[in-house]
C-alpha positions as a Python dict, from the first residue, in 0.01 Angstrom:
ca = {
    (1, 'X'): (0, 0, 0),
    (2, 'X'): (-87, 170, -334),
    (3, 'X'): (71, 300, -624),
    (4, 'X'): (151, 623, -501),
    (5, 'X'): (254, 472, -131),
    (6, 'X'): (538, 251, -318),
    (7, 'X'): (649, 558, -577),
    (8, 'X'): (704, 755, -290),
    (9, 'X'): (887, 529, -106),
    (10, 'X'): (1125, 460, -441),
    (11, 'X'): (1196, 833, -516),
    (12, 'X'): (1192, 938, -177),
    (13, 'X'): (1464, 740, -97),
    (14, 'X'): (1691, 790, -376),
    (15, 'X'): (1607, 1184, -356),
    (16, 'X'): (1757, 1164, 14),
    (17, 'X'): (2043, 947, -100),
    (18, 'X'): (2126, 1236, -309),
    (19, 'X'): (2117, 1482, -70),
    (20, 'X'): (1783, 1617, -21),
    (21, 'X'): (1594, 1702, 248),
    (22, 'X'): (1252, 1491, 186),
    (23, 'X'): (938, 1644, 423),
    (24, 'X'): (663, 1400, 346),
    (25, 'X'): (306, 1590, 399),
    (26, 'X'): (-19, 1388, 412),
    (27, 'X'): (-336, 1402, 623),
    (28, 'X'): (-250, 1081, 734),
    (29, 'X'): (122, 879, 786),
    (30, 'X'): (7, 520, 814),
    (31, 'X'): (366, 421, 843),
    (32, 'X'): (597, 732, 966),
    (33, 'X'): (854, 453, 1045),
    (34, 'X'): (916, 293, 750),
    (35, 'X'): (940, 670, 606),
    (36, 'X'): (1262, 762, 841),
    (37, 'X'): (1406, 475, 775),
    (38, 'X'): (1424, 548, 402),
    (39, 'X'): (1570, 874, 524),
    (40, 'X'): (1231, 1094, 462),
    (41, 'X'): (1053, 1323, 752),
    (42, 'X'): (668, 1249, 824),
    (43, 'X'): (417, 1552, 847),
    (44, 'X'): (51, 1557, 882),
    (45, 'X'): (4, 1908, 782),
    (46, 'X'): (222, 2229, 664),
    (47, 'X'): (245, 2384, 978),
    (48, 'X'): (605, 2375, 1056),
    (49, 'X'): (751, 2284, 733),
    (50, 'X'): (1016, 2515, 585),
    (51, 'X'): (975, 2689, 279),
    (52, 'X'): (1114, 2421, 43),
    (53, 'X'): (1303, 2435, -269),
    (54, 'X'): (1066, 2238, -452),
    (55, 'X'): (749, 2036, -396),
    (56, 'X'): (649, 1706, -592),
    (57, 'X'): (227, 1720, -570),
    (58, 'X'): (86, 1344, -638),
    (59, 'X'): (-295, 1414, -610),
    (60, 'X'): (-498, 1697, -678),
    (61, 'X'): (-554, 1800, -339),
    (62, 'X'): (-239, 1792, -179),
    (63, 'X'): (-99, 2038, -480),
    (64, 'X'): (-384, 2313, -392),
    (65, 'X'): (-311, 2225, -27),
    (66, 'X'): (104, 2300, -138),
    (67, 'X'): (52, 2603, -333),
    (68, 'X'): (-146, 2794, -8),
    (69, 'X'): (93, 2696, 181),
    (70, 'X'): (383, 2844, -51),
    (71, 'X'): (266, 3046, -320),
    (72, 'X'): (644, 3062, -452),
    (73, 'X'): (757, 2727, -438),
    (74, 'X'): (826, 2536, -782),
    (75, 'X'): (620, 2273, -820),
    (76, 'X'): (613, 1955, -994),
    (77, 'X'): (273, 1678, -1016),
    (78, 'X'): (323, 1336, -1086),
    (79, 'X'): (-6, 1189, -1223),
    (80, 'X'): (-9, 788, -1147),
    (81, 'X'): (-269, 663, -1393),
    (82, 'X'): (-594, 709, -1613),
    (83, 'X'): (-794, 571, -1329),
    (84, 'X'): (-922, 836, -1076),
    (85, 'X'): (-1004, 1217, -1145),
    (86, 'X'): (-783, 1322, -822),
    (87, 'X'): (-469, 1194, -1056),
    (88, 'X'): (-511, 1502, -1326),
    (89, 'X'): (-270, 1782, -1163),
    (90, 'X'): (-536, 2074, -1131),
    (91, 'X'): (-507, 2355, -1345),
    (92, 'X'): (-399, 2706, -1158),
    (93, 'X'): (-148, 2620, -922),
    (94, 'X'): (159, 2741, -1137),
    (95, 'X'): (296, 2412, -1177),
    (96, 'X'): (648, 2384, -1373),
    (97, 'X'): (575, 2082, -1516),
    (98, 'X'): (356, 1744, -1504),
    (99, 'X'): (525, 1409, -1508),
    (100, 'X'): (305, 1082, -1675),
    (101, 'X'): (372, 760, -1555),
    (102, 'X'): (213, 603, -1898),
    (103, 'X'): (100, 658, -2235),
    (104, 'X'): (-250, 727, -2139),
    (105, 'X'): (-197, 928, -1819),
    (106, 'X'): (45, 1198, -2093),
    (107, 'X'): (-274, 1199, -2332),
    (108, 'X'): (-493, 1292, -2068),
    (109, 'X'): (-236, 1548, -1958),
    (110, 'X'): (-186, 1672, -2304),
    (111, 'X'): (-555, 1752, -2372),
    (112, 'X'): (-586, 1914, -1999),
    (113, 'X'): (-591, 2261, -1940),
    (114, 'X'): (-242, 2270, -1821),
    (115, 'X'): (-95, 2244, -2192),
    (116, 'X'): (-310, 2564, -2237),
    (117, 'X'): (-120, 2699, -1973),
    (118, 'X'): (217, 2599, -2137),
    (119, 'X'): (335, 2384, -1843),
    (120, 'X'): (582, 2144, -1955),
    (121, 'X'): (447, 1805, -1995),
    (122, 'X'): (699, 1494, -1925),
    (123, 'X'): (657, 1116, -1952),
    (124, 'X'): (881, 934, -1772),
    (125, 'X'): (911, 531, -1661),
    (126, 'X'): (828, 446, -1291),
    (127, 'X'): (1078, 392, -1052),
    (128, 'X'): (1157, 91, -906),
    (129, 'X'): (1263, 0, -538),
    (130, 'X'): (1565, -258, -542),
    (131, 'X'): (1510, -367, -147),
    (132, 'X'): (1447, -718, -289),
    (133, 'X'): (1649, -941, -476),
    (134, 'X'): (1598, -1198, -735),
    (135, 'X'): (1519, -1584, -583),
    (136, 'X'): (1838, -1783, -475),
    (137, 'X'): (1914, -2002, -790),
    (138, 'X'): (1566, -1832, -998),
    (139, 'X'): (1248, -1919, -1004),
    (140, 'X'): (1085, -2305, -941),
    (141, 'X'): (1039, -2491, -1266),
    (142, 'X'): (677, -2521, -1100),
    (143, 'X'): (507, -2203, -843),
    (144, 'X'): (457, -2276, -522),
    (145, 'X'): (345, -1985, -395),
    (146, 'X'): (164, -1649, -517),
    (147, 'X'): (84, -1294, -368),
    (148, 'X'): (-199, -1057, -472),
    (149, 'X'): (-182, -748, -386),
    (150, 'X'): (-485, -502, -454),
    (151, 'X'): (-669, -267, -210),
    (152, 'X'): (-1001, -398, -480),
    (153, 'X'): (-1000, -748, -353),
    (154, 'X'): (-1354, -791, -308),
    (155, 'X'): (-1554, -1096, -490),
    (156, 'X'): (-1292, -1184, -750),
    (157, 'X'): (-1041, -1329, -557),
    (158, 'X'): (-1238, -1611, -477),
    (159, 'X'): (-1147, -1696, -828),
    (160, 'X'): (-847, -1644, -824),
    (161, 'X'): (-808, -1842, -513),
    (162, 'X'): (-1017, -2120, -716),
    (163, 'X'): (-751, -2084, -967),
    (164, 'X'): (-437, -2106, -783),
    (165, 'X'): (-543, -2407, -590),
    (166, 'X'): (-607, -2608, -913),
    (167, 'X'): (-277, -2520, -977),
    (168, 'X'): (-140, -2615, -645),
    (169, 'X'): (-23, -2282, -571),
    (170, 'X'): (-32, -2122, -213),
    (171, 'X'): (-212, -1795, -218),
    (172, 'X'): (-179, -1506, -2),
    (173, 'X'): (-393, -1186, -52),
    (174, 'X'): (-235, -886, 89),
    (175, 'X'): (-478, -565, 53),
    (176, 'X'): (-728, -326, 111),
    (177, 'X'): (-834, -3, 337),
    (178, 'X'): (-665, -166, 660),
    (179, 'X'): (-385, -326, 517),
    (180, 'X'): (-80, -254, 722),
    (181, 'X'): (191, -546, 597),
    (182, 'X'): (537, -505, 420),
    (183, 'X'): (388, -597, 77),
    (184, 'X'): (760, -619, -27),
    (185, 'X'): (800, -900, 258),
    (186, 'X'): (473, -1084, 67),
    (187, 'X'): (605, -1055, -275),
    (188, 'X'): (983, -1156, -120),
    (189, 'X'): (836, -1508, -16),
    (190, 'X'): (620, -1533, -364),
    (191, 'X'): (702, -1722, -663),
    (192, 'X'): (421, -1505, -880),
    (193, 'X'): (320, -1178, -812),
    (194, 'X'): (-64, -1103, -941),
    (195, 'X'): (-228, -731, -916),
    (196, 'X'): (-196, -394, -1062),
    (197, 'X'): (8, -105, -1136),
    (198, 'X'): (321, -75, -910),
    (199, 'X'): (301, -338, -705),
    (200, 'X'): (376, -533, -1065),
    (201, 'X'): (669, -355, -1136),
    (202, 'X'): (811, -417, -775),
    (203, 'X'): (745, -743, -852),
    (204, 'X'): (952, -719, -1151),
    (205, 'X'): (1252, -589, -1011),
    (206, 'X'): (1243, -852, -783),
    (207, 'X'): (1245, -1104, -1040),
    (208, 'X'): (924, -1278, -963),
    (209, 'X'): (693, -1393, -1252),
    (210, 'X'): (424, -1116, -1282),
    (211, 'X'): (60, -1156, -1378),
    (212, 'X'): (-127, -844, -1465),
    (213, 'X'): (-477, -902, -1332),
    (214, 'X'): (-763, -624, -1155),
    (215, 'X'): (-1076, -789, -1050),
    (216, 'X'): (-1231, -785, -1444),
    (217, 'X'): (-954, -796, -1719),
    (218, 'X'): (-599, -1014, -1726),
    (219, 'X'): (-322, -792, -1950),
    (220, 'X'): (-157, -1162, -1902),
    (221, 'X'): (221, -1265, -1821),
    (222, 'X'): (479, -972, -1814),
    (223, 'X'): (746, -1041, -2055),
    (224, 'X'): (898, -957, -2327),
    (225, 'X'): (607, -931, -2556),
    (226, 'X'): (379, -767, -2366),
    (227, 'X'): (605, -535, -2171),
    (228, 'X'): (560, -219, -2393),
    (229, 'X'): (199, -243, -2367),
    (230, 'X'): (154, -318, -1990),
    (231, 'X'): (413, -47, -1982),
    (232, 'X'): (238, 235, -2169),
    (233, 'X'): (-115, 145, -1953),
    (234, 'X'): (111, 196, -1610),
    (235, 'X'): (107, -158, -1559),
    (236, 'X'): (-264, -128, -1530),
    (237, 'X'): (-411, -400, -1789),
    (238, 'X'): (-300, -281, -2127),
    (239, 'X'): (-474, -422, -2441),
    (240, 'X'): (-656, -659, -2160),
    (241, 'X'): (-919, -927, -2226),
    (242, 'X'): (-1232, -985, -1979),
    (243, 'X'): (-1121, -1242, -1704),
    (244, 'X'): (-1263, -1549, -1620),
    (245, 'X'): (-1140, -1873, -1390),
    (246, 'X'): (-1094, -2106, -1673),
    (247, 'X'): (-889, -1800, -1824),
    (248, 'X'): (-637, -1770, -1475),
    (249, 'X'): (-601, -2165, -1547),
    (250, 'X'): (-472, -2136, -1877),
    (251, 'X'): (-268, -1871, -1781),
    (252, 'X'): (-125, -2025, -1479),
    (253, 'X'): (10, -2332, -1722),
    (254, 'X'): (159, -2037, -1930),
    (255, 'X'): (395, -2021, -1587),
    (256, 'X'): (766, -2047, -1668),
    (257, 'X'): (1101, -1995, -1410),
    (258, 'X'): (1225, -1744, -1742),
    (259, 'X'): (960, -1490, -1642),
    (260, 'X'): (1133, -1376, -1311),
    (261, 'X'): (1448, -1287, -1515),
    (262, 'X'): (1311, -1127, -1859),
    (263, 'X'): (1094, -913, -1568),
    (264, 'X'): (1377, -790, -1361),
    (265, 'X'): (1590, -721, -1726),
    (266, 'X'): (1282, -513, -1810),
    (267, 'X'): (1234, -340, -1516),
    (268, 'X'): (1597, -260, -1453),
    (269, 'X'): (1620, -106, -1799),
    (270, 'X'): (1364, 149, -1758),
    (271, 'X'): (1369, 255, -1426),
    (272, 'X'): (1743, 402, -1291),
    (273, 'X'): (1710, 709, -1422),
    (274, 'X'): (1374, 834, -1326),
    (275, 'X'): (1477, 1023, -993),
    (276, 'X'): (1763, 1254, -1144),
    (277, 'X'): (1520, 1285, -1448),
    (278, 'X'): (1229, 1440, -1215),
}
């Protein structure tokens, strides 16, 4: 799952627990399932779909897609991260505002044409998902096990896998274009939870030690220090420095139980409020 797959899973839940009807429309509903459960409806195209009182676009497409299907709708984009083009709410569509999930995402935003338009221009903190909870009694004064998560798990992982197993850590790599696990299940049997974006702050939440790393840079250990940075940067890799397996050593002997619970303090803090906020 990606950024945008957990996000909508957070505030799609919490939108139904306060009331709303949630249609979820996407070519494609890998899990339609998991999507009732959390109280949302599954739709591969318009057709069908009432005329809602409000539609939250995530990706370029799917807000021109929105808008022809109702031209009168409010609408509101949510733009993930710095990273790919489709994440810059398009221009034209009559949009009533654009969220930013980060510091850099609202800059972008900010210089787009959409503050020529005079759309309203909000950053907010991710959500978080509370399915999971903290470990039974914390973390282990030494890891036993770790989780990656990253659909970009192509040559690096090797060493990362290098890594963990001079540190006697377990890995499990849960990713890419065919992926169909619970991630949350991965992280829930994880001491450390390595990868990008989201899946970091799910992590967090679920008070597992966190370790910012994409298959080039390491933003390092989430905690206390570097939780404003990773924070602005969408948990991406912040003020990051180039990554290298004697590097993931010395970071995994950085490992400490405190992580899990300085994460979940910070993640708690910043996310409640995001859903009645949007």
């Amino acid at each position: 799952m990606c950024s945008s797959d957990l996000y909508l899973e957070a505030v799609g839940r919490e939108l139904a627990v306060m009331g709303h009807d949630v249609i979820v429309v996407a070519p494609s509903i890998g899990l339609p399932d998991r999507l009732r459960e959390l109280g949302m409806e599954p739709a591969t195209s318009f057709d069908g779909v009432p005329e809602p009182d409000g539609i939250i676009a995530m990706l370029d497409f799917s807000a021109y897609a929105a808008r022809a299907a109702f031209p009168d709708a409010p609408m509101i984009a949510v733009s993930h991260g710095p990273i790919f083009p489709q994440d810059v709410p398009p221009a034209g569509v009559g949009l009533i505002a654009a969220v930013a999930m980060g510091d850099t995402a609202l800059n972008r935003l900010q210089a787009s044409p959409l503050a020529e338009e005079g759309v309203r221009i909000e950053r907010l903190s991710q959500p978080a998902d509370y399915r999971l909870q903290p470990p039974l009694g914390g973390l282990p004064e030494v890891p036993r096990t770790a989780v990656v998560v990253s659909h970009r798990t192509g040559a690096w992982q090797e060493d990362v896998r290098v890594a963990m197993r001079e540190a006697g850590i377990d890995l499990v790599v849960a990713g890419g274009s065919h992926h169909t696990d619970d991630v949350f299940e991965h992280i829930e049997m994880a001491d450390i939870v390595v990868g990008v974006g989201r899946v970091i702050l799910e992590g967090m939440v679920a008070g597992r030690a966190c370790l910012v790393l994409d298959e080039h840079l390491s933003g390092g250990w989430l905690n206390a220090g570097t939780h404003a940075a990773l924070e602005a940067e969408n948990f991406t890799v912040g003020p990051a420095v180039l990554s290298t397996p004697e590097r993931l050593v010395a970071e995994l002997r950085e490992y400490h139980p405190r992580l899990g619970v300085d994460a979940m303090r910070l993640a708690r803090q910043r996310s409640e409020e995001h859903t009645s906020e949007l």
